[in-house]
N, C-alpha and C positions, 0 to 999 in steps of 0.2 A: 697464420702460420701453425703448423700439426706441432703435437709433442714430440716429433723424433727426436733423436739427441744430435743426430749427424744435419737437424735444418736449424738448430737452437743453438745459445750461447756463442763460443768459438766460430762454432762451425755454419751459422747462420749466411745463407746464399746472398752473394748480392744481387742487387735488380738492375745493373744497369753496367755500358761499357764507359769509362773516362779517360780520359789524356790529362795529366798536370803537368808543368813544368815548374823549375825553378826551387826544386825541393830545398826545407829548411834543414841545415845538416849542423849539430851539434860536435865538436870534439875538429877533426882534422881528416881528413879523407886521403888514405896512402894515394899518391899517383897512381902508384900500376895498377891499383883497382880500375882500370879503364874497359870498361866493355859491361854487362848486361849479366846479372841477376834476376834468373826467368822464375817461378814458382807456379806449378799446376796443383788443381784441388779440384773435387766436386762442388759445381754451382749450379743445379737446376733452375731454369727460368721460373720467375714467380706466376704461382696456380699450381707449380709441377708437383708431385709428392711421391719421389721415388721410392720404392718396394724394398730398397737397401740402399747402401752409402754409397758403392761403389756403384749403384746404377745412376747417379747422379752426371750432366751433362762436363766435361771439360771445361773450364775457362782458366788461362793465364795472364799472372802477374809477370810485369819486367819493371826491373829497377835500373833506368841507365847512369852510370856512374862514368863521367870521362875525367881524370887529371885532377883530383880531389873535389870536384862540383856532380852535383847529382841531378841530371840534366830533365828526368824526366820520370815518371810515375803511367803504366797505363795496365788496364786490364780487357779484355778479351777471352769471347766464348771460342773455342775451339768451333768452325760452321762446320761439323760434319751433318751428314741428312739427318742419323739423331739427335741432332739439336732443335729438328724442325718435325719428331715424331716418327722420322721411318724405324721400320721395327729391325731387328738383327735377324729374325727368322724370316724366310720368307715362302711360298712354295717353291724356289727352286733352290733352298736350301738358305745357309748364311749371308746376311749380304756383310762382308769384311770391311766396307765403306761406313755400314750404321755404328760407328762410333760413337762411346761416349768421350774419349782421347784424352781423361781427368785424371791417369796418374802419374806420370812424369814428364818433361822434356827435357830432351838433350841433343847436344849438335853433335852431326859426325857430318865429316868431307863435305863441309861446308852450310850444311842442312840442318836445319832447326825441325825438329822431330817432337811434335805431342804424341805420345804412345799410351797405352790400352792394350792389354795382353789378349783381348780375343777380338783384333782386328788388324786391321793394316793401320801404321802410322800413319798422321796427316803432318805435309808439311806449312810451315810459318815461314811467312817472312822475317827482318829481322825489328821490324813495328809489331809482330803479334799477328797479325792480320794473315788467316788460311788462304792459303794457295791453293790444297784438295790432299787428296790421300796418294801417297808413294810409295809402288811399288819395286822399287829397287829395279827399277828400268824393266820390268816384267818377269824378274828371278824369283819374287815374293807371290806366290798364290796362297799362302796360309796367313793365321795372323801370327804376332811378331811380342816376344815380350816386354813388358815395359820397363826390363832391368837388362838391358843387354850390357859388357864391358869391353871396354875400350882398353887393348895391352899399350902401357905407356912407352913401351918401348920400342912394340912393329908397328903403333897405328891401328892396329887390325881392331876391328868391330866384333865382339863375339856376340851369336844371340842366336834364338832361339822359338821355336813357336808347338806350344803344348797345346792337344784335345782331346778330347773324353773320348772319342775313337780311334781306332787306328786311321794313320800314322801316331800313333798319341804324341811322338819326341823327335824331332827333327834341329836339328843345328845345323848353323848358318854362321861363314866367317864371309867378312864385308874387310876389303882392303881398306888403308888408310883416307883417298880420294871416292870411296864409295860405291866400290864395283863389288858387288858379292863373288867371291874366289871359289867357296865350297858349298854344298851344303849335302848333310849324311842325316839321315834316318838314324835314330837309336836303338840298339835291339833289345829288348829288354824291359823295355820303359812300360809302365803302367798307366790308367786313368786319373790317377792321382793327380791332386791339386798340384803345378809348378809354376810359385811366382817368381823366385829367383834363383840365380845359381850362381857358382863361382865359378874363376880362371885360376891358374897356376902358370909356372913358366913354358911348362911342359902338360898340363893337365885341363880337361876341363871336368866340373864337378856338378851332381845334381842330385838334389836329395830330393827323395819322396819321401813324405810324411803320411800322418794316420788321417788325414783328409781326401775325400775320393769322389768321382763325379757319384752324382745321385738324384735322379731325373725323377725323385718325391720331394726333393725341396726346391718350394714352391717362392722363394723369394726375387725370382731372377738371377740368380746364381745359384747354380744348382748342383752345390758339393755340401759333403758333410764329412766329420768325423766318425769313423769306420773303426771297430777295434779289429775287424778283420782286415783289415788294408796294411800290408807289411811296409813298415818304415825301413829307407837303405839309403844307401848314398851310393850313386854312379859315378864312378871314373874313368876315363877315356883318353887315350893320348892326342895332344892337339893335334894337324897334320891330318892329309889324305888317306883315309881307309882307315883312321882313329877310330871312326864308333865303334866297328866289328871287333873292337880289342876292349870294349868296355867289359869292368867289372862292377858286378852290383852286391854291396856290402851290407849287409844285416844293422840296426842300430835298434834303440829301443823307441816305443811310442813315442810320439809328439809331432809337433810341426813349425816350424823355422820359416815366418815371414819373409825374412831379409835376410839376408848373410852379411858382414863386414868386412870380410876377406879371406883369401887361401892361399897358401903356398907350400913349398917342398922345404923341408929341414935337413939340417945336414945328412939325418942319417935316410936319409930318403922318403920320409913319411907325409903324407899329405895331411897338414891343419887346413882346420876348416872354423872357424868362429862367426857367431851371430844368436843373436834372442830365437828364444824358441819355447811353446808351451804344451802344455799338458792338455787330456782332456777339458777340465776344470774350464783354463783359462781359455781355451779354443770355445766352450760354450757361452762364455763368459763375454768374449770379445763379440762374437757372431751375437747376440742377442742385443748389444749396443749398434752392430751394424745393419742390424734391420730394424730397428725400434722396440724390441721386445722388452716387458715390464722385470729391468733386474736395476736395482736400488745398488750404487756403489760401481756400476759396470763401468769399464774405460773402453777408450776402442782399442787397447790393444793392456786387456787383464790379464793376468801371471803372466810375461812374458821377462823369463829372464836370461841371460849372457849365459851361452854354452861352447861349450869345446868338442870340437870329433876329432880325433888322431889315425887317420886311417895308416895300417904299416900294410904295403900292398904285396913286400917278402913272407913276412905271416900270415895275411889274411883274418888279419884282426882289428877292430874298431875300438878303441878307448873313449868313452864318454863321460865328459866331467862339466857339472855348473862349476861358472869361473867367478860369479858375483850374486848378492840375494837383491838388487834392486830391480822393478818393475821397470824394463826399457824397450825402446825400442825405436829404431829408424839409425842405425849405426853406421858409423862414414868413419873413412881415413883420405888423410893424405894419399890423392889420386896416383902419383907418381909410385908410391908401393904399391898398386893393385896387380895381385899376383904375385906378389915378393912379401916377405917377411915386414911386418910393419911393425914399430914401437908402440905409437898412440892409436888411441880409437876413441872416435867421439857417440856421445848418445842420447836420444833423449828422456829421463826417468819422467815417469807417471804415480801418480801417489799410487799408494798401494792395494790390496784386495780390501780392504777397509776404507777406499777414500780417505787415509790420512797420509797430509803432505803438500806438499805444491809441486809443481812441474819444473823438472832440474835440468839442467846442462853439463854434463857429463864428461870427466876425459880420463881416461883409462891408458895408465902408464905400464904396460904388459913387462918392463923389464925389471920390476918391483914389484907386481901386485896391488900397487896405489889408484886409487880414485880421487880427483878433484873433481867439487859440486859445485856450482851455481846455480843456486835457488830461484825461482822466480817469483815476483810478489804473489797474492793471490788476484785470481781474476785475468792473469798472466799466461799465456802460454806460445813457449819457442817455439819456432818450426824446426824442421832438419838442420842444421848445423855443414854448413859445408865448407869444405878448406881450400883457402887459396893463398900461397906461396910467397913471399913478401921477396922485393925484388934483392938480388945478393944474395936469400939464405940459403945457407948449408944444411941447417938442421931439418931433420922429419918437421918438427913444429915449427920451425921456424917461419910464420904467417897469421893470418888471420882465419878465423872464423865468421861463416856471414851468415844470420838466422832472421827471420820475422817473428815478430810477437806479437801476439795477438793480446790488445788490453783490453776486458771490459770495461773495466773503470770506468776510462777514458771515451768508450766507445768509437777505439784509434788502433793502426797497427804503427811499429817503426821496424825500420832493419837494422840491427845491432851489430856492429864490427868491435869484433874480440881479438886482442892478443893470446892466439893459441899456446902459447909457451906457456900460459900462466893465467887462468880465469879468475883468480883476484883480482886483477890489477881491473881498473875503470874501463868502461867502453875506448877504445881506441877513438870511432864517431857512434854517431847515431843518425840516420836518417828518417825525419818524419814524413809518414806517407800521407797523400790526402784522405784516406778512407781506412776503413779497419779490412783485413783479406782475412777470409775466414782460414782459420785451421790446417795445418801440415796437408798432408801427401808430400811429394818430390819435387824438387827443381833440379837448376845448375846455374855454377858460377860459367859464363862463355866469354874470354878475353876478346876484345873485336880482334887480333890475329886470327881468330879461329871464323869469322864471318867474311873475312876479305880473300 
């Protein structure tokens, strides 16, 4: 095995696909936990030695959980043809099929979707096992990105597919059963890096940051930070002939991984929140993602919780850091996406100093409050994602579901948290048969949503 950081410790590939059953589960398993806890990461086959993190093969984690028993454990490569060596370039240009398909999955209208932002999704059955790549019944010719949002309230699928040439920015609204309704060209849009973006009720939102294609870095991803690349945030009304009415807003340097969510304030102004870093930590993080020699690097250094306030009657952008902790990978309660949220969850990374242990995050926006759950050392949570305990009313009112990666143990478990309150004891715990290497993205999928 190389010294890379992203094939070592954590994040260390496994060699092989397994099926357990009969998982041992500690503490009490809610009923309505019933349906599948999927988790994607980079897992190159052993011999592989990818050129960066993110060039690293697909493989999914599912945790089945029916009626408080934890029925079953398995993992699974993503088979797109790059799992078997075809290349993404080819002489007749991209092939959208050579997926690596390792950074999230998620179900819409019925479909279980491994995605990769510079390709077509592939779809899964509901065992994990590829079916091939979908293209949205033949509406999808570009690739597609690996954060699209789902509005909790029409169904609708928003997403999007960004490239280093024109078209650079095209959106895509996918009905709630899986028919794409629209899809608009953005005008405006630069080469700039876009992993993700946000929804509103009325809005949809994209920032470009001070990262920009750049066809001299030579890692297999080929963007860099640009201090001539203008940072702005796009806004565009949802609805047919929306993009042509986009406005592109000025903000100051940095670049914004993830976003946690957006919406409209009373007085009509578009919040926007999620980590975001500097030059600093954009070199900082990029030199952990391809292996380069930095002592203390995380994969994701200075990234800390910020705020945009775009007021679109002024034409003016407020930006403010909202906390000083190193986080990243930020989630809320699904049913506010795009609405006004209370909580946000996250996860902290020790700091530019490597000191600290890796925290679980929950961020009370109506106080300014933070509650931390620390994790041992050797220890580290994945994503945190929330799902809704049956009866509640409140935003929090549910669970939190994360993997932890132990080295100790040389083991993972998935940790069920009473969201209300990260004091209190694990709700359950479920032990996996094997240790799953390190974050990227999942989703909690109730079986309602696979039947």
């Amino acid at each position: 095995m190389t010294g890379k950081p992203y094939l070592t410790g954590h994040y260390t590939p496994v060699a092989d696909e397994i099926t357990a059953t009969g998982l041992t589960v500690e503490g009490a398993l809610p009923p309505e936990l019933t349906g599948r806890l999927i988790r994607n990461s980079h897992n190159p086959k052993p011999g592989v030695t990818p050129t960066h993190w993110f060039k690293g093969s697909g493989m999914v984690h599912g945790i089945r959980l029916r009626e408080g028993r934890a029925e079953w454990y398995r993992n699974r490569w993503v088979h797109t043809p790059a799992l078997d060596g075809a290349p993404y370039m080819t002489e007749h240009g991209p092939d959208l099929t050579a997926s690596t398909a390792g950074t999230h999955v998620i179900e819409h209208g019925g479909r279980l979707l491994a995605l990769c932002e510079a390709n077509l999704p592939f779809e899964l059955t509901a065992d994990l096992e590829t079916v091939g790549p979908f293209d949205w019944n033949g509406k999808l010719t570009s690739a597609m990105t690996a954060h699209p949002k789902e509005d909790p309230v029409t169904g609708e699928l928003h997403f999007f597919a960004s490239s280093p040439f024109p078209p650079y920015l095209i959106h895509h609204v996918a009905s709630a059963d899986g028919r794409v309704l629209d899809s608009q060209e953005v005008p405006g849009a630069s080469a700039a890096l876009k992993h993700d973006f946000a929804i509103t009720e009325h809005h949809v939102v994209f920032l470009e940051g001070s990262v920009t294609f750049d066809p001299a870095e030579h890692s297999g991803i080929p963007y860099r930070w640009s201090d001539a690349q203008s940072s702005r945030i796009g806004v565009l009304p949802r609805g047919a002939g929306g993009a042509q009415q986009v406005r592109w807003f000025e903000i100051g340097q940095g670049y914004a991984m993830h976003l946690a969510n957006a919406y409209e304030d009373t007085r009509g102004r578009i919040v926007i929140e999620g980590p975001s870093v500097g030059r600093a930590g954009w070199q900082r993080s990029w030199n952990w993602w391809v292996g380069a020699p930095d002592r203390g690097a995380e994969p994701n250094s200075g990234s800390r919780s910020r705020r945009w306030t775009v007021d679109p009657a002024a034409g003016t952008v407020r930006e403010e850091e909202t906390d000083d902790l190193v986080v990243e990978f930020p989630t809320v309660n699904d049913a506010y996406l795009g609405r006004e949220h209370r909580f946000q969850y996250a996860l902290s990374f020790p700091d530019d100093r490597g000191v600290g242990n890796h925290t679980l995050v929950k961020y009370d926006r109506s106080n300014g409050t933070r509650q931390l759950l620390p994790f041992g050392t050797g220890q580290l949570p994945g994503e945190a994602l929330f799902v809704p305990a049956a009866g509640g009313t409140g935003e929090d009112d549910g669970y939190l579901l994360t993997v932890v990666s132990d080295l100790n143990a040389d083991a993972s478990r998935m940790v069920v948290l009473d969201a209300s309150d990260l004091s209190l004891p694990p709700v359950a715990t479920v032990h996996l048969p094997r240790r799953v290497p390190a974050m990227i993205h999942g989703s909690w999928i109730p079986d309602a949503d696979l039947t």
